[in-house]
ZAMARGU-4260 file (C-alpha; in steps of 0.2 Angstrom, whole numbers, plus 5000, padded with zeros to 4 digits):
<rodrens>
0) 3942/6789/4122 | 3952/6776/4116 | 3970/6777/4106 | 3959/6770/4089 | 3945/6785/4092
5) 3959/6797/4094 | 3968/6793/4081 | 3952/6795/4069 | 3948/6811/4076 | 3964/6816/4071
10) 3965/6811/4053 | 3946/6817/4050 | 3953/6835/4055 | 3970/6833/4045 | 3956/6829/4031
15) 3946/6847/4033 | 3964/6855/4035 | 3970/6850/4019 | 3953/6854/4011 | 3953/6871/4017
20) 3972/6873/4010 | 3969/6865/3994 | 3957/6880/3990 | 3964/6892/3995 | 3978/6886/3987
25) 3967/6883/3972 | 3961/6904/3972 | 3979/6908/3974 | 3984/6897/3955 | 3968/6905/3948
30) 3975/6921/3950 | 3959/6932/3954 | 3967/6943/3967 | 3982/6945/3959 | 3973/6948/3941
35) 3962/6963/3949 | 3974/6971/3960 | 3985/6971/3943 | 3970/6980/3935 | 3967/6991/3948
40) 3985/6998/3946 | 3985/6999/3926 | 3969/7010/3929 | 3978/7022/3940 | 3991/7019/3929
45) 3980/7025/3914 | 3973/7039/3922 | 3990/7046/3927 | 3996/7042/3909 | 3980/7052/3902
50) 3985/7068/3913 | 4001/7067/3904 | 3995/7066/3888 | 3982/7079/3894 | 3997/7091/3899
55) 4006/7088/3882 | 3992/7096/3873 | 3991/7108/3885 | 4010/7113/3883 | 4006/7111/3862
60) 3992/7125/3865 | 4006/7137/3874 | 4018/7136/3862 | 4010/7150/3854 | 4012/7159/3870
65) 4026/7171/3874 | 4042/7162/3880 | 4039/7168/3897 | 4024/7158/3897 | 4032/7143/3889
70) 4044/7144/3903 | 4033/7143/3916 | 4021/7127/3908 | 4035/7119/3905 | 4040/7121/3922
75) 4025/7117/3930 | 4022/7101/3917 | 4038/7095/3920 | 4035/7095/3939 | 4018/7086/3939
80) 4026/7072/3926 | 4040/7068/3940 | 4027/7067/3952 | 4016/7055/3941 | 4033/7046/3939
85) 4037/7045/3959 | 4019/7041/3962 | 4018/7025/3947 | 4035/7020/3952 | 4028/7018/3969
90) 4011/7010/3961 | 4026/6997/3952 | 4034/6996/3967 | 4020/6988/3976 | 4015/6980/3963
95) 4032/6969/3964 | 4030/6969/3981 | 4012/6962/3982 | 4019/6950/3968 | 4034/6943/3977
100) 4023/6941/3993 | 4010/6933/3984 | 4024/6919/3974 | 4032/6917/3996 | 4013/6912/4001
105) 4012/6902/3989 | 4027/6892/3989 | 4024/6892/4009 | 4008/6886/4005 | 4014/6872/3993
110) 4027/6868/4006 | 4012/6867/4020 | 4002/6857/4009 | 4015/6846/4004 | 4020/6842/4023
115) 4002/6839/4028 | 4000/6827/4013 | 4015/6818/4020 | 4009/6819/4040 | 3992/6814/4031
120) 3998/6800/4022 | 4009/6794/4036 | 3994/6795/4049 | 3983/6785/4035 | 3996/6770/4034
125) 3996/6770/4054 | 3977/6770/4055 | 3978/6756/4042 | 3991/6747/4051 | 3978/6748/4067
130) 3963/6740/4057 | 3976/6726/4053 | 3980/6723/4069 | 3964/6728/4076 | 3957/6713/4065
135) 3972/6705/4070 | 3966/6705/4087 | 3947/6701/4085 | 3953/6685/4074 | 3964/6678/4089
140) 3951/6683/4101 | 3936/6674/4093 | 3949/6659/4090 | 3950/6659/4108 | 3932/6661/4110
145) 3930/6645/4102 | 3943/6635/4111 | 3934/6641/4126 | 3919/6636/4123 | 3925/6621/4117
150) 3932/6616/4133 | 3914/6622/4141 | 3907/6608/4132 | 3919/6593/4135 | 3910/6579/4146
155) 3913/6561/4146 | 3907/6558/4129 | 3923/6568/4120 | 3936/6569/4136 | 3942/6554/4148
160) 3930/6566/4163 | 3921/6552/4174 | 3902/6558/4173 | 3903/6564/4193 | 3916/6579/4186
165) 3902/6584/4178 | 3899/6604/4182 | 3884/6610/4192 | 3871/6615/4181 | 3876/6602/4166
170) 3866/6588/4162 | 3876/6572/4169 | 3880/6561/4154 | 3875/6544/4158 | 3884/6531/4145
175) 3871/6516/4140 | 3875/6507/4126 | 3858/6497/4126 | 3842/6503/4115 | 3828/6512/4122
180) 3812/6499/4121 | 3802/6514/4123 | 3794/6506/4139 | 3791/6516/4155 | 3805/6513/4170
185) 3803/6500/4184 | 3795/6485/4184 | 3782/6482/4170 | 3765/6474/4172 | 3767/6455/4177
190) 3783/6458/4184 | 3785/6449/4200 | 3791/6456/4215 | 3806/6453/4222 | 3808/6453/4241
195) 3817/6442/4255 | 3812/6426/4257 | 3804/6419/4273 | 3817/6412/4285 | 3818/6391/4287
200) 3814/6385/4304 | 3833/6383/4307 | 3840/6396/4299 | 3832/6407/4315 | 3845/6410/4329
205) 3833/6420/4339 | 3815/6424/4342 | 3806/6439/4349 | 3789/6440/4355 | 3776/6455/4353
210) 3761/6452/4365 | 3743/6461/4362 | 3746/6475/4376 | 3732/6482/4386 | 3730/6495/4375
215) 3722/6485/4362 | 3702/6481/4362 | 3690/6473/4351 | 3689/6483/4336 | 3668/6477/4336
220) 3661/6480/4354 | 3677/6489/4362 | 3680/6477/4376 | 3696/6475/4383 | 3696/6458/4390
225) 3704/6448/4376 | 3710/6430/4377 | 3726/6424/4370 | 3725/6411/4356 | 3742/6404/4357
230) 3743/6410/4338 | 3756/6421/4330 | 3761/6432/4315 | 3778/6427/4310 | 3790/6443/4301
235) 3808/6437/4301 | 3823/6449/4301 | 3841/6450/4296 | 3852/6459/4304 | 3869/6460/4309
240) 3877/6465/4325 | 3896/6469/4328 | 3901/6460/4346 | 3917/6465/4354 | 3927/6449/4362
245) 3940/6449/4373 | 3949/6433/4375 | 3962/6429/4386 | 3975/6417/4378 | 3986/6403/4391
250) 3999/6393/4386 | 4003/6378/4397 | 4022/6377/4405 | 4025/6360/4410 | 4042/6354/4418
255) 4052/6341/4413 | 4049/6325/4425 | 4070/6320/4422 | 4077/6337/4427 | 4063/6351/4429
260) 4067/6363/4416 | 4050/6370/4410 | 4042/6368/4396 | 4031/6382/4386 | 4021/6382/4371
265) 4025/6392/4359 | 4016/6409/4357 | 4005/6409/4340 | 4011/6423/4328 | 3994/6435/4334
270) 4001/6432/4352 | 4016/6440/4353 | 4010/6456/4364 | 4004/6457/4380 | 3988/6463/4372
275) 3982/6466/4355 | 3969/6465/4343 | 3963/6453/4331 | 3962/6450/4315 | 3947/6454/4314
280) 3948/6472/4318 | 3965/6470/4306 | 3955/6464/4291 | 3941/6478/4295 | 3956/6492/4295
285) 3963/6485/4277 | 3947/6484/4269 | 3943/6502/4275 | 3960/6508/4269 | 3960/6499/4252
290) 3943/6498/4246 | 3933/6508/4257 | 3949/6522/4253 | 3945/6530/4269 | 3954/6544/4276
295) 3968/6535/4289 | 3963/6547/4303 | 3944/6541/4300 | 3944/6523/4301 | 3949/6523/4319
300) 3933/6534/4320 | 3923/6520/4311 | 3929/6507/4321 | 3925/6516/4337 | 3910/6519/4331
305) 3903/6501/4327 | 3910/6497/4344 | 3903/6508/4352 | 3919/6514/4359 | 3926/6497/4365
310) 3939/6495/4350 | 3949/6512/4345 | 3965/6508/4337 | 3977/6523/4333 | 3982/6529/4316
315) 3998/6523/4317 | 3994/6506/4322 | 3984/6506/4304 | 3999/6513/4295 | 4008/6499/4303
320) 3995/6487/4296 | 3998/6493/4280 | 4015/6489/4280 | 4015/6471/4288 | 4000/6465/4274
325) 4012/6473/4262 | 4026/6463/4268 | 4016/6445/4269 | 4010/6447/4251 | 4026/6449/4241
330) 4026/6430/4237 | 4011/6432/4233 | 4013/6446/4221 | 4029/6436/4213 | 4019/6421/4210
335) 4002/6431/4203 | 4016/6440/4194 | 4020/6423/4184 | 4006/6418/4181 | 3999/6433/4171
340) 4015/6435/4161 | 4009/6418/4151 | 3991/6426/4148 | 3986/6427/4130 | 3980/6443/4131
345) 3980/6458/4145 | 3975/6474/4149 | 3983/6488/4158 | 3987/6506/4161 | 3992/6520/4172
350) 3989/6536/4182 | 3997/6550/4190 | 3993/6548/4210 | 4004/6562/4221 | 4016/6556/4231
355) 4023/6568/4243 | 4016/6583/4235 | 4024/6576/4218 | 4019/6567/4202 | 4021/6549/4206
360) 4012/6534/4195 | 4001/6519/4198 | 4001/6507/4188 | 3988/6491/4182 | 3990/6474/4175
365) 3978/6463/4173 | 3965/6451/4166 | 3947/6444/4170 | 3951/6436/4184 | 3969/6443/4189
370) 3973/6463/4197 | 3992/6468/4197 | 3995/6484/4206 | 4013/6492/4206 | 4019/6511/4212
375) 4033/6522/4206 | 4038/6539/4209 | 4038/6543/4190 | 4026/6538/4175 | 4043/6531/4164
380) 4049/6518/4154 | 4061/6513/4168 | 4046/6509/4182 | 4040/6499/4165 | 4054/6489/4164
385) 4056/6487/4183 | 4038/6481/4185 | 4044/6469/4171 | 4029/6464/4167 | 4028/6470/4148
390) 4045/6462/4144 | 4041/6446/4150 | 4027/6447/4137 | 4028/6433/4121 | 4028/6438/4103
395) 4009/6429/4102 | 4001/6439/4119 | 3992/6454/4115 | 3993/6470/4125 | 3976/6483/4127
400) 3981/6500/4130 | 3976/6520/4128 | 3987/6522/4114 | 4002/6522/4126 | 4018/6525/4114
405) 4032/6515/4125 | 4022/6501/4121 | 4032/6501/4105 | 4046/6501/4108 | 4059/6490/4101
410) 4063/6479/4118 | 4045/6473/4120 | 4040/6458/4107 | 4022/6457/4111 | 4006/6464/4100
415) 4000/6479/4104 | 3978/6483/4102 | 3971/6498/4107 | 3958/6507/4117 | 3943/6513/4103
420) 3932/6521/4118 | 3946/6536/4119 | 3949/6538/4100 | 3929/6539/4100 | 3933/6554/4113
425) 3947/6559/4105 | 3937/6562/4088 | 3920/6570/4099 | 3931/6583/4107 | 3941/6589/4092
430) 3923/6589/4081 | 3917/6601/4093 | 3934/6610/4094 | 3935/6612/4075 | 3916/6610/4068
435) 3923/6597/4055 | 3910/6584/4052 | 3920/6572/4043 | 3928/6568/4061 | 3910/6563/4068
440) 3907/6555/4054 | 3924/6542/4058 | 3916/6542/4077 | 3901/6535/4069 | 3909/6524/4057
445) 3920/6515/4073 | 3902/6514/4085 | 3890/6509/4073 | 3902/6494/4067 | 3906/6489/4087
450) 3886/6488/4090 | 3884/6477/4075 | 3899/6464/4083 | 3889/6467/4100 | 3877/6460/4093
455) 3882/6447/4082 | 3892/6441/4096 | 3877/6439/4105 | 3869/6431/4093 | 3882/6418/4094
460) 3890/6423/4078 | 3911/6423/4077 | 3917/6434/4065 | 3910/6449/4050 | 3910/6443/4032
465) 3923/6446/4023 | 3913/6459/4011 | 3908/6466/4026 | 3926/6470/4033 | 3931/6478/4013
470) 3915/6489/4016 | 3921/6495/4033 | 3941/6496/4027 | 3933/6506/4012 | 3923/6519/4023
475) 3936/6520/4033 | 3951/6524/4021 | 3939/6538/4011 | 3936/6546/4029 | 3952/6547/4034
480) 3959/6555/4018 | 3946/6569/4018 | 3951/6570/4037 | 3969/6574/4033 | 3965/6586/4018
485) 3953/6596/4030 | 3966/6595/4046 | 3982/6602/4033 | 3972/6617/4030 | 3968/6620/4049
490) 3978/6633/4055 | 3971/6636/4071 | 3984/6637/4087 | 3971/6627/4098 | 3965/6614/4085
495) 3976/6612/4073 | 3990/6602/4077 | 3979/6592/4089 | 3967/6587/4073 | 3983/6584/4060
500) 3989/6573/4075 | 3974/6563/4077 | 3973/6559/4058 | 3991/6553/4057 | 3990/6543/4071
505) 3973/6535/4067 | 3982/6531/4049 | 4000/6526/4055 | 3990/6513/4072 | 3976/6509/4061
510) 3980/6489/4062 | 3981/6491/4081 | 3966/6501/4083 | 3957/6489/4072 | 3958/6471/4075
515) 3945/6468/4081 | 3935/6469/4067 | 3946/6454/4060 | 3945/6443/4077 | 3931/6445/4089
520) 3938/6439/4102 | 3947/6454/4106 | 3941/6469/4117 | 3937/6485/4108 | 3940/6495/4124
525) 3952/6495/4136 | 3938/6498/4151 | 3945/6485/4162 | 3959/6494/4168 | 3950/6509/4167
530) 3937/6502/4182 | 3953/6496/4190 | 3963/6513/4192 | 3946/6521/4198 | 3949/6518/4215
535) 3965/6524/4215 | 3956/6542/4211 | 3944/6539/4223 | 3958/6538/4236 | 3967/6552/4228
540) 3950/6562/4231 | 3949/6557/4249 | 3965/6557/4255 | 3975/6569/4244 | 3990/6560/4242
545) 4002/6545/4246 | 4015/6550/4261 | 4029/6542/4252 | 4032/6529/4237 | 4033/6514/4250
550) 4015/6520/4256 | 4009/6518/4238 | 4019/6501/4234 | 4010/6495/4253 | 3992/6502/4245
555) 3997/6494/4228 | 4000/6476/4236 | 3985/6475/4246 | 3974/6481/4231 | 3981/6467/4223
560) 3977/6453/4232 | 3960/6462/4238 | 3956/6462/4219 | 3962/6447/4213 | 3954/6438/4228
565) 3936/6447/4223 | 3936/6442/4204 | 3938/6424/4210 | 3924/6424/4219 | 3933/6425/4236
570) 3925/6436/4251 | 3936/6452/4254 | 3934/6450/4273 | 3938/6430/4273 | 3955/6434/4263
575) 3960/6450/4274 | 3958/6440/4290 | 3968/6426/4283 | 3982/6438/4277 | 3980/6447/4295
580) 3983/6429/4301 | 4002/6426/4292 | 3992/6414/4280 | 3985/6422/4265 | 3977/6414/4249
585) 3990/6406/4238 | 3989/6409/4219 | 3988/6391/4216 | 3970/6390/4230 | 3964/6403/4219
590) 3967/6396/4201 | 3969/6378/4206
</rodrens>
């Protein structure tokens, strides 16, 4: 049973008690034993009283009688009237006594009554007291249930979760921004198919012929005697076939024809060992490492794999490579590093990545066409500062974050514009959280009107009308009002502050979240660096963490030049094998 049962079985028998006491308690005021024991002893009372009076007469009739006589009744009378005397004394007696016990149990009653009242009453405020905080209890709890099942419900559309977090047994949110035409998927009638095209005549580096074996007969008459044509069906093939080389390098020595001292070439930068591979198997170990994010203990087992055993370098010779392309790119880095500080607008972020079993940050700058890696071992303002990046920045460049508050601060000059995709999530996850439409409803605001630039910008159109642009500053300024009159009279633990902060933040940022609706050449989201951090996560996932801050600063190099190379449309593996080479891409062959 538990202490809230008990302590109702208690006060529902405390209620009987005083009930039954209350009664009795009642008969004992009412007087009704005490008014017919009274009665009881004036009738014996009477009755002795009627044998006095009965003995009077009798002594009144004697007088007549001789003195002897009189003597003798009177005698006799006089000893019966002291009995009657001792005897109705004693009747008084108990009388008194009855009364004086009767007043004691009564007062003991009232004093019983009295202290049960007050054990009662004390009990009722306690049993009170347990419903409060009985209710007190339920309340927190069902708050909780609600945050709970708030968080059950968090996908990618209200929380920054990539859809391949999703839990088993949820339905995968795919994100697609375009309209449904309606049409079944695939390819619709009339489309054309798309396959390879047939191979030109000198495009062919090897041909394979598939005679008629003497298996095959005339599918007419059976016989088995058939006669070549000199005619064949032609299906080409693309494939590609990794070939192991091993080349011997000799560099001449000659001797001087004045005095013989001998003459060498000098060794190429590759040539240095005795032996040693090549840059190709270098480049194949980078790209593995960097954008494959393979485990380091697992690209030697690739490599030994495509070989077929021939090519097995170690783990440390790839942690070695790591270093050494780290080490060729930092001019590289300096001068990419220049030229995106002078950009007109840039995108960038950050994310926690473990660095030796603690927090450390990786961090992105970036454009179109330019990647900028750099690693710390904290997510400050001081790795800010010495990436120095931002405060390089010009009054007139604009800066797209996730609502990343050292962006303000005072020793950076440029604009800040922010992400609209989180506050879209930001807004989801608290309207589930808290129930409160009016939040959806400034989610819908926000989509509806960066569909509508979507697709006037597609339709070639530059900017919203100006009527257009009061409409949405309108919608917007009634929302948010009724947003913070709802979010002041939240005062849930979970939701509360969250929501009030959202509000305030959405009023005190709204220029910066906002601009875009005044200049549609800015982005609405800050997905570029989002895509561009994914990787990190994904090596994260595979690899667990980063050895040291060096490791992630030679992973954050590399990705840079990986990257920057791709988005200019130069091959990953032609770029690794020059930088394997001691000759890597220059910012100027890349941007001209």
């Amino acid at each position: 049973m538990s202490a809230y049962a008990d302590l109702i079985l208690k006060v529902n028998t405390l209620e009987c008690i005083v009930k039954s006491l209350q009664q009795q308690l009642d008969a004992f005021k009412s007087g009704a034993r005490y008014m017919k024991l009274q009665k009881d002893f004036h009738r014996v009372i009477a009755g002795y009283e009627r044998k006095i009076k009965n003995l009077k007469i009798e002594l009144g009739k004697a007088h007549a009688e001789t003195v002897d006589v009189r003597e003798i009744w009177f005698e006799q009378c006089d000893q019966d009237w002291q009995t009657y005397r001792k005897e109705i004394a004693h009747m008084q007696a108990e009388v008194e006594k009855f009364r004086n016990m009767y007043w004691e149990a009564l007062k003991t009653c009232d004093d019983k009554i009295a202290s049960l009242i007050q054990d009662f009453s004390a009990m009722l405020a306690e049993r009170d007291n347990a419903l409060v905080e009985k209710d007190a209890i339920i309340a927190a709890l069902t708050r909780e249930l609600e945050h709970k099942t708030a968080l059950l419900e968090r996908n990618s559309t209200n929380t920054s979760m990539p859809t391949s977090q999703t839990p088993i047994g949820k339905k995968k949110h795919i994100p697609n921004t375009r309209r449904s035409s309606g049409k079944k998927k695939g390819g619709q009638p009339g489309h054309v198919k798309h396959t390879l095209e047939k191979l030109s005549d000198d495009e062919i580096t090897e041909i394979v012929f598939h005679p008629v074996g003497e298996e095959y007969c005339c599918p007419d008459c059976g016989c088995d005697k058939l006669i070549p044509t000199g005619e064949y069906e032609e299906k080409d093939v693309i494939d590609h076939k990794v070939i192991t080389t091993k080349t011997r390098n000799k560099y001449e020595i000659c001797a001087c024809g004045c005095c013989g001292q001998l003459v060498r070439r000098a060794f190429d930068a590759n040539h240095r060992a005795e032996c040693q591979y090549g840059s190709n198997v270098q480049a194949l170990c980078l790209s593995l490492m960097n954008t494959t994010n393979a485990a380091i203990n697992k690209v030697p087992m690739v490599i030994a794999g495509l070989t077929k055993g021939e090519v097995c370098p170690s783990e440390g010779y790839v942690a070695k490579l790591q270093r050494r392309a780290s080490k060729n790119l930092k001019i590289f880095k300096a001068e990419l590093a220049l030229r995106l500080i002078k950009q007109s607008l840039i995108y960038w972020d950050d994310t926690v990545v473990m660095i030796n079993t603690k927090r450390g940050c990786m961090r992105f700058y970036g454009t179109e066409n330019i990647s900028y890696f750099t690693a710390h071992k904290r997510k400050d303002l001081d790795g800010i500062l010495e990436d120095g990046i931002l405060s390089a920045l010009s009054a007139s460049t604009k800066a797209m974050h996730d609502h990343n508050i050292v962006n303000y601060n005072k020793q950076f000059a440029f604009e800040n514009i922010e992400c609209n995709i989180h506050l879209e999530r930001d807004l989801q996850k608290l309207a589930d959280d808290t129930g409160h439409v009016v939040l959806l409803s400034i989610k819908e605001l926000v989509a509806s009107t960066i569909h509508e630039r979507n697709m006037m910008i597609k339709n070639g159109t530059e900017r919203f009308e100006e009527g257009y642009i009061q409409a949405f500053n309108n919608r917007l300024s009634a929302l948010l009002s009724a947003a913070e009159k709802i979010a002041k009279e939240n005062d849930s633990k979970y939701s509360g502050q969250p929501e009030r902060a959202l509000v305030e933040r959405i009023k005190n940022f709204r220029e910066n979240f906002f601009a875009w609706v005044y200049d549609f050449s800015l982005p609405t989201t800050n997905n570029l660096s989002e895509r561009a951090l994914r990787g990190v996560k994904s090596k994260l996932k595979i690899s667990g963490q980063f050895s040291s801050v060096d490791t992630a600063e030679y992973y954050a190099d590399i990705r840079t030049y990986i990257d920057t190379c791709r988005r200019n449309g130069i091959n990953e593996m032609e770029a690794l094998i020059r930088l394997c080479n001691g000759n890597p891409y220059t910012v100027q062959e890349i941007f001209g």
